[in-house]
C-alpha positions in Angstrom: 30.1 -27.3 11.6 32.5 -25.7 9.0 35.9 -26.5 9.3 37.6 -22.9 8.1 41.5 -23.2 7.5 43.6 -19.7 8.5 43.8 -18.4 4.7 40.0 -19.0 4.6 39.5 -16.9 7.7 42.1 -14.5 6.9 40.8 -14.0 3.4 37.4 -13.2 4.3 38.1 -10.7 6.8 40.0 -9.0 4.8 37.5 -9.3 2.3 34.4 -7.6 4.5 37.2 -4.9 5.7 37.8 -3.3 2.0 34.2 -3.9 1.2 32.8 -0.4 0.7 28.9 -1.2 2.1 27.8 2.6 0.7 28.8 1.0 -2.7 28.9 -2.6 -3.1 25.8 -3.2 -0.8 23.6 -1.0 -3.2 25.0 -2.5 -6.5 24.6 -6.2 -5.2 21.1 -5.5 -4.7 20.5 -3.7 -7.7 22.4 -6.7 -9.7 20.0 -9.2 -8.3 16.7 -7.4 -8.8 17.8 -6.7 -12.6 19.4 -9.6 -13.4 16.4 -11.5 -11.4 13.5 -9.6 -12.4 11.4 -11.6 -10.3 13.0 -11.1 -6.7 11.6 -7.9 -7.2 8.1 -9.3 -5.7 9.8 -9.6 -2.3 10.7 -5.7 -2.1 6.8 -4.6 -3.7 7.1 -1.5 -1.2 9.8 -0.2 -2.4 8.3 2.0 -5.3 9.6 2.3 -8.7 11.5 -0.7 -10.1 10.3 -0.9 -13.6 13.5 -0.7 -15.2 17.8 -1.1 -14.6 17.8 3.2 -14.4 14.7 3.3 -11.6 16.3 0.2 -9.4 19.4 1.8 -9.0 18.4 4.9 -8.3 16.1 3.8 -6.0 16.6 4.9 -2.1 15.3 2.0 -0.7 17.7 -0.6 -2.7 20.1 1.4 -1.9 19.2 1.5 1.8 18.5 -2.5 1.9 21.7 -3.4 0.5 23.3 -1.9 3.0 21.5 -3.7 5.1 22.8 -6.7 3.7 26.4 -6.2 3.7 25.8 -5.4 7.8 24.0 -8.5 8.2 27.0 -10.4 6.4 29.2 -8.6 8.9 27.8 -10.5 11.5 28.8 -13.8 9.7 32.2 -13.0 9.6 32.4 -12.1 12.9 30.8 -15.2 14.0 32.1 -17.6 11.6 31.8 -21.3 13.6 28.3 -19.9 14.3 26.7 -19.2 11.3 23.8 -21.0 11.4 23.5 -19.6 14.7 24.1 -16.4 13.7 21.2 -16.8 11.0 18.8 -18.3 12.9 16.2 -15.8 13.7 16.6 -14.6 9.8 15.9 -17.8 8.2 12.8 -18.1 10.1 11.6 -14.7 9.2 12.5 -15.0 5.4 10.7 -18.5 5.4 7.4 -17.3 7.8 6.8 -13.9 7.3 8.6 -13.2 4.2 7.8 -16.1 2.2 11.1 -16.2 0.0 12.2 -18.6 -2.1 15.1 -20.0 -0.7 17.0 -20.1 -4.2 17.3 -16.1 -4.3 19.8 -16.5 -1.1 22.3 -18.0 -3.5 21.3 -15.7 -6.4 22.1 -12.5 -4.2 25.6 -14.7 -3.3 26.2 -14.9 -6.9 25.7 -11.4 -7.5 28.0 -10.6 -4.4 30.8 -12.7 -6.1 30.0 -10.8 -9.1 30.7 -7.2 -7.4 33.7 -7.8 -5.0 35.6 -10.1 -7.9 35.1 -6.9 -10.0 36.2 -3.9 -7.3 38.9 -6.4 -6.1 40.2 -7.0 -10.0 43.1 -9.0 -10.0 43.4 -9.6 -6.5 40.6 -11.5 -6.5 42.3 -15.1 -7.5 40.6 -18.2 -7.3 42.2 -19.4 -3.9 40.7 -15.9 -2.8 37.3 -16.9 -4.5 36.8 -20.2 -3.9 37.3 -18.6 0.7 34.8 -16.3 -0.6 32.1 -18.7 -2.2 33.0 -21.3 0.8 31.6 -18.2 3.0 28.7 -17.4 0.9 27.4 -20.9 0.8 27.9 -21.3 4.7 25.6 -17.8 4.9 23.2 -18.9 1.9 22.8 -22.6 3.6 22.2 -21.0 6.9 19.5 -19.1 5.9 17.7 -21.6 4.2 17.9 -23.5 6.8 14.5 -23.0 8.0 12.8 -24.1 5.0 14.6 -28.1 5.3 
């Protein structure tokens, strides 16, 4: 179990409750599928995404990310259950899905990316080291399945 000290806690619920999901969930996504070009086999039905332009205009990224951001909600509202909390979507990304477990902390990493930008200068590293501690609970949680 992660131990979570109260600026941790505090600090990422603050975090989630500024977090625009019509916004940062879409850009995330599309950040990871660019940046990443080959995460884009895991989302095949999603139609166009040959290039930057298509992938972020695209519906369904934009629909999936948002996705995302609710799913992270659950996290922070369950924080000394995590693993818990992930349970039933590790083994669906690892039997059904077939993802690599690696592109959990790539989407993280493009997470980090987004918020550190729309939070600018409040985003300090006491305030991003709460937030990566967070992310690698969520990422390890959902790779757990494939251990």
């Amino acid at each position: 179990m992660v131990e979570w000290t109260d600026f941790e806690r505090s600090t990422i619920v603050d975090i989630f409750s500024k977090i625009n999901h019509d916004i940062v969930g879409p850009a995330v996504l599309s950040r990871c599928l660019i940046v990443y070009p080959w995460t884009q086999r895991y989302f095949s039905k999603f139609g166009n995404l040959y290039n930057a332009a298509a992938i972020m205009g695209n519906p369904n990224v934009a629909k999936h990310g948002k996705v995302i951001l609710q799913s992270l909600e659950k996290a922070v509202k369950n924080m000394d259950d995590i693993k818990g909390t992930y349970a039933e979507l590790s083994v669906m990304h690892f039997e059904k899905l077939h993802v690599d477990p690696d592109n959990f902390k790539l989407l993280a990493d493009c997470l980090t990316i987004v918020v550190a930008a729309q939070f600018g200068k409040a985003f300090t590293g006491e305030v991003q080291a709460a937030f990566q501690k967070f992310l690698a609970v969520v990422v390890s949680s959902l790779g757990r399945q494939y251990h």
